[in-house]
C-alpha positions in Angstrom: 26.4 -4.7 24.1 24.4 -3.9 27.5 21.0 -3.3 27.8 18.9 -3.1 30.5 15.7 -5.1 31.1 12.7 -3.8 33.4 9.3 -5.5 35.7 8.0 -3.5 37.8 5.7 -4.5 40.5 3.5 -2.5 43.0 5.5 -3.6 45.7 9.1 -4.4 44.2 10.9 -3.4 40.6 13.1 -5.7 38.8 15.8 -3.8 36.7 18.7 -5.8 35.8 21.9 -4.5 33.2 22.4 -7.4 31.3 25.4 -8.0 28.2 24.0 -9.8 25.2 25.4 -9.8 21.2 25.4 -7.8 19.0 22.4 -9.3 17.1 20.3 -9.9 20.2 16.4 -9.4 20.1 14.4 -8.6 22.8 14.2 -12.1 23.6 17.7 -12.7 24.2 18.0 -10.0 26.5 15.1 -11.4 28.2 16.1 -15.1 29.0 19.9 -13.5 29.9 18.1 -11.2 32.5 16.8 -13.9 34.6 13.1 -12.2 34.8 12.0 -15.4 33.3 13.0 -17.3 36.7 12.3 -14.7 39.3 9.0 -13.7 38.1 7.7 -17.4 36.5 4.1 -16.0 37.2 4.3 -13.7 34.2 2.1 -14.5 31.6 2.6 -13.8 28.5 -0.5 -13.5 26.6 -1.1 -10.8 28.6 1.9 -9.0 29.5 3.0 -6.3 26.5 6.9 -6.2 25.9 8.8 -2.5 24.9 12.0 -1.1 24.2 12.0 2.7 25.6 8.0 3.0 26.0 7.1 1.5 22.6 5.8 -2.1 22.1 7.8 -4.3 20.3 7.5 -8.1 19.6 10.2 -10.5 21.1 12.0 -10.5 17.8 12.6 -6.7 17.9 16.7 -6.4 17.2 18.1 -4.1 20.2 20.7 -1.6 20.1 23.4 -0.3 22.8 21.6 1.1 25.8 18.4 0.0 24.7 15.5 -0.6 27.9 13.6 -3.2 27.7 10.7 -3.2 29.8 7.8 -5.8 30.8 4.6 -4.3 30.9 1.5 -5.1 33.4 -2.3 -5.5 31.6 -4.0 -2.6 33.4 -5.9 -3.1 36.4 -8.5 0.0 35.1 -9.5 1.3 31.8 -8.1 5.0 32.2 -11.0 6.1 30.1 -13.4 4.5 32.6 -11.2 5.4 35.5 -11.7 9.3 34.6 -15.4 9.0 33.8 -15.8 7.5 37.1 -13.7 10.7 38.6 -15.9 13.1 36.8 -19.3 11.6 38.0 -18.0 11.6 41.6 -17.1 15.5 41.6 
């Protein structure tokens, strides 16, 4: 089956269509993708894994089509972030 696996950066995006078995997890597609070379700076206590904007653990099975996508930690709290827009208006 193909699935495609996603990083995106500020300055550059990583998305990569990748053909893995049937029984794949998330972390098959992930070592196929080569993201795992390319971006060997990812670490990943930190960085959250999802299939289609959902988290999902590396053993999550995929299915045809399926997006798997790396996730940054946040630079901001978005809570914080508007707080901090409201007090400046």
């Amino acid at each position: 089956m193909e699935v495609t696996v996603v990083y995106a950066l500020p300055e550059h995006q990583f998305i990569r269509k990748v053909r893995v078995s049937d029984t794949a997890l998330v972390a098959d597609a992930l070592a196929v993708s080569g993201v795992l070379e390319e971006y060997p700076d990812i670490d990943w206590a930190r960085e959250a894994i999802g299939v289609w904007g959902r988290v999902r653990s590396l053993t999550t099975p995929l299915r045809p089509g399926d997006r798997v996508e790396i996730y940054r930690p946040r630079q901001v709290d978005p809570k914080a972030q508007r707080r901090s827009r409201l007090k400046s208006s």
